[in-house]
N, C-alpha and C positions, 0 to 999 in steps of 0.2 A: 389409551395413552398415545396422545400424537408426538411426534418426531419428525422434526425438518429435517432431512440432509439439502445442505448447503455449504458448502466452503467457497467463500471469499477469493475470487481471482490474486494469486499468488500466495493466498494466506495456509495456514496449519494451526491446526486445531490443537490449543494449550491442554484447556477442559470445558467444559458446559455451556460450549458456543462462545467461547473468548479465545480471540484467534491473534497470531501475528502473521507480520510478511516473510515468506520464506527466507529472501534478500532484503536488502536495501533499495529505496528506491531510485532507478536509474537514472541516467538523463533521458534515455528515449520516454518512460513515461510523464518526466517534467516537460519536456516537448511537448507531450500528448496535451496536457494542460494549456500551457502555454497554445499552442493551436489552437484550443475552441475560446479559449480568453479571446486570444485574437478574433477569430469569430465570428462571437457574439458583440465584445463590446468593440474590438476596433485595434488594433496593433500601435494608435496613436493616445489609448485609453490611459488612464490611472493603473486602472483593474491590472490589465496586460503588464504597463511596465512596470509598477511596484511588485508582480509576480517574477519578474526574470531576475536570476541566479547570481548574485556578485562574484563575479569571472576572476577580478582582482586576490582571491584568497591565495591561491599561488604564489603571492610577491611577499615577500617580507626582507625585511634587512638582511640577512643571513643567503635565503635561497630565493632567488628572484628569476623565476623559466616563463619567459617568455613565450616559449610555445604551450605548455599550460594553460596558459593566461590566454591565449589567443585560441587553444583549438580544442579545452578540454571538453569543453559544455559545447562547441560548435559542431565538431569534427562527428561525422557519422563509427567512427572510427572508437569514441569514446560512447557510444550511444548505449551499451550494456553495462560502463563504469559507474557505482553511485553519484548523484547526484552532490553536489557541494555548495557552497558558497549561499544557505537558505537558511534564513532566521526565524526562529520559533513562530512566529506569525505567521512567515510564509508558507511554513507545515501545517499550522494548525486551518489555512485555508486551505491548501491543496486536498488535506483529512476531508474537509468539508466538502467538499469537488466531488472527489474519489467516490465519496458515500452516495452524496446526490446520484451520479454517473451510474454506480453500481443498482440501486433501489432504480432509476429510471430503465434499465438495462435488465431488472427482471420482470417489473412493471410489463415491458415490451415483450419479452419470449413467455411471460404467461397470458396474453392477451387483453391485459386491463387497459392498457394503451397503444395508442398505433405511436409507431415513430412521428416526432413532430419535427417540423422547420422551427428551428429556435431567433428568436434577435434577443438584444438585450431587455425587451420588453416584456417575455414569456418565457423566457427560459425554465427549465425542471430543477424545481429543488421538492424536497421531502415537502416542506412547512405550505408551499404553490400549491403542493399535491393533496394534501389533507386540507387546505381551506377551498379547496374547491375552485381554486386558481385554474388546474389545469382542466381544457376545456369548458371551463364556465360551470363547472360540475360537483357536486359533492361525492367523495370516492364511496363506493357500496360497502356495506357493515360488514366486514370481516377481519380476519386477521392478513396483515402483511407485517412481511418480513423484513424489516427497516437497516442494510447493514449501516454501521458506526465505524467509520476511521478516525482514530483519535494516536495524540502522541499519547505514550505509555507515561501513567502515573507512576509513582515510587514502590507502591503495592503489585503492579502489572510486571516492572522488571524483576520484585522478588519471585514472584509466580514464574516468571521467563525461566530464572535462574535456576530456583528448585525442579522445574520443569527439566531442562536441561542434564542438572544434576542426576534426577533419576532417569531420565532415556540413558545418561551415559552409563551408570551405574548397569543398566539392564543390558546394553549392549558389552561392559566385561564379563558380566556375568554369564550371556550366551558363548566370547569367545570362550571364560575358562571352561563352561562343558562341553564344548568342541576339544579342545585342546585333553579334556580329561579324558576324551572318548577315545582320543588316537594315543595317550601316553599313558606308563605307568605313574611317574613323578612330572607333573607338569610345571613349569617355572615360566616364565614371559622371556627368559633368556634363549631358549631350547624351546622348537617345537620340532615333536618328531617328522 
């Protein structure tokens, strides 16, 4: 019976290798993207600027902050805040990024590939990797382990949810026998 242990850079383990991100994702890792975009394809590309973040979401009729709008997604300062102003597309490519980056990144600490100088002509994706793109090569018969970033289906949030439900459930459960252990009559009002 084989068994991967692997967990996903920032992700936690729901059930049976279907994982979320701990957090949200930040602006420092939209950065992160946003930098090899640049790059690879060029800071003056398509690629690049249809990726960067509408700064504008801060302004509306009502509450319009200008420093916001100017320094949320800039500011080194906001670099641990989620990221904002990014429309379904622009997740579903960064997902696609992520995964690539991730599978190229284990690819590399298990020795299948050496680190490579990327341009927009060779860059690492999975689909490069399996057709024998990278290196001019077909990859050897075995098993790899391909991760998936994806945005959550409607089925993936109920799982989040009941997920959730029973950690929390488990976690009162451990406080009330702590709380049984130190008290005759124990109440969440009262602890001895």
């Amino acid at each position: 019976n084989f068994k991967i242990e692997y967990i996903p850079p920032n992700g936690f383990e729901l059930e049976n290798h279907i994982f979320i991100d701990k957090s949200e994702i930040a602006n420092i890792s939209w950065k992160e993207y946003l930098f090899w975009l640049g790059k690879i394809f060029g800071k003056d590309s398509n690629e690049y600027l249809e990726a960067y973040p509408d700064t504008t979401v801060w302004q509306d009729e009502i509450y319009q902050d200008s420093f916001l709008i100017n320094n949320y997604y800039s500011s080194f300062k906001f670099d641990d805040f989620p990221v904002v102003g990014v429309t379904q597309e622009q997740a579903m490519k960064f997902s696609k990024w992520r995964s690539d980056r991730v599978f190229e990144m284990l690819l590399i600490e298990s020795g299948v590939i050496p680190i490579l100088e990327q341009n927009s002509e060779n860059y690492f994706t999975e689909e490069r990797f399996f057709a024998g793109e990278v290196f001019d090569r077909k990859p050897q018969n075995g098993m790899y382990l391909v991760p998936k970033f994806t945005l959550p289906s409607v089925s993936d949030i109920e799982l989040i949810n009941s997920t959730i439900i029973e950690k929390n459930n488990s976690y009162i459960e451990k406080f009330r026998s702590k709380i049984n252990k130190k008290c005759d009559k124990p109440t969440f009002e009262h602890i001895c």
